[in-house]
N, C-alpha and C positions, 0 to 999 in steps of 0.2 A: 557281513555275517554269512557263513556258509551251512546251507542244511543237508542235513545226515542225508545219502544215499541220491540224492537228486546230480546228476549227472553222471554219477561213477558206472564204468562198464558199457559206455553208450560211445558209439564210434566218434569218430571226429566228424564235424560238421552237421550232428542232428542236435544239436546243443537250441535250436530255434524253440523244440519244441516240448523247453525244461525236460528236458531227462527221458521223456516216452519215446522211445526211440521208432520210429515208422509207426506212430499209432494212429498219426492223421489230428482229430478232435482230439484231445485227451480227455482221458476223464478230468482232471483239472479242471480242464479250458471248459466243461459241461458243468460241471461243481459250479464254478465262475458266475455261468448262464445262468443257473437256478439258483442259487442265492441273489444275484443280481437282479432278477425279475420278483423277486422276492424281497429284497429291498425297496425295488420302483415300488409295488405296490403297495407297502406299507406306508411308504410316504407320500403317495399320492391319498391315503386313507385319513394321515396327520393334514396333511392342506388340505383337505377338505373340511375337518372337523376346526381348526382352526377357523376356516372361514365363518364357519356357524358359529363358531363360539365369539367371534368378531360382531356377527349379527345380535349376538343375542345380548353382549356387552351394548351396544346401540340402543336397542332397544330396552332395558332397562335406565340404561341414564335417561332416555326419553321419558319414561315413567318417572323419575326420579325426580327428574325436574317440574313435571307436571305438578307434582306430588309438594315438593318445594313451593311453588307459584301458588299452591292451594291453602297449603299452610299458611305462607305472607298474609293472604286475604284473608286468612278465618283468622288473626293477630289482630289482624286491624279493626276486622269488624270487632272481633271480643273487646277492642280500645275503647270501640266508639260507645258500647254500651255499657262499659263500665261508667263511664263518663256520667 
């Protein structure tokens, strides 16, 4: 797939630097950068929250079960005294 205007009018041999002919950095290659550092740090924002939300999954089934194990007992007691 070829895009509109990207190489046309540019001498031979600056082709390295998509189509900006002598621009050095191009803006492209700077677009690139700052979306890309803007990428990293949204996803270093998702693994972080993820981690907590790992944490916090943890510690509810810890609850949960507690919560479980308390019930069994007050089953049994309420058995014993029906009795």
């Amino acid at each position: 797939m070829r895009r509109a205007g990207l190489g046309e009018g540019v001498p031979p041999g600056n082709y390295g630097n998509y189509g900006y002919a002598n621009s050095g950095y191009s803006a492209c290659e700077e677009e690139n950068e700052r979306l890309t550092e803007s990428l990293r740090s949204k996803v270093t924002a998702i693994k972080s929250l993820s981690i907590e939300i790992g944490h916090e999954v943890k510690h509810q089934n810890k609850l949960l079960a507690e919560m479980d194990s308390q019930f069994d007992s007050t089953t049994g007691f309420l058995g014993l005294c029906s009795m």
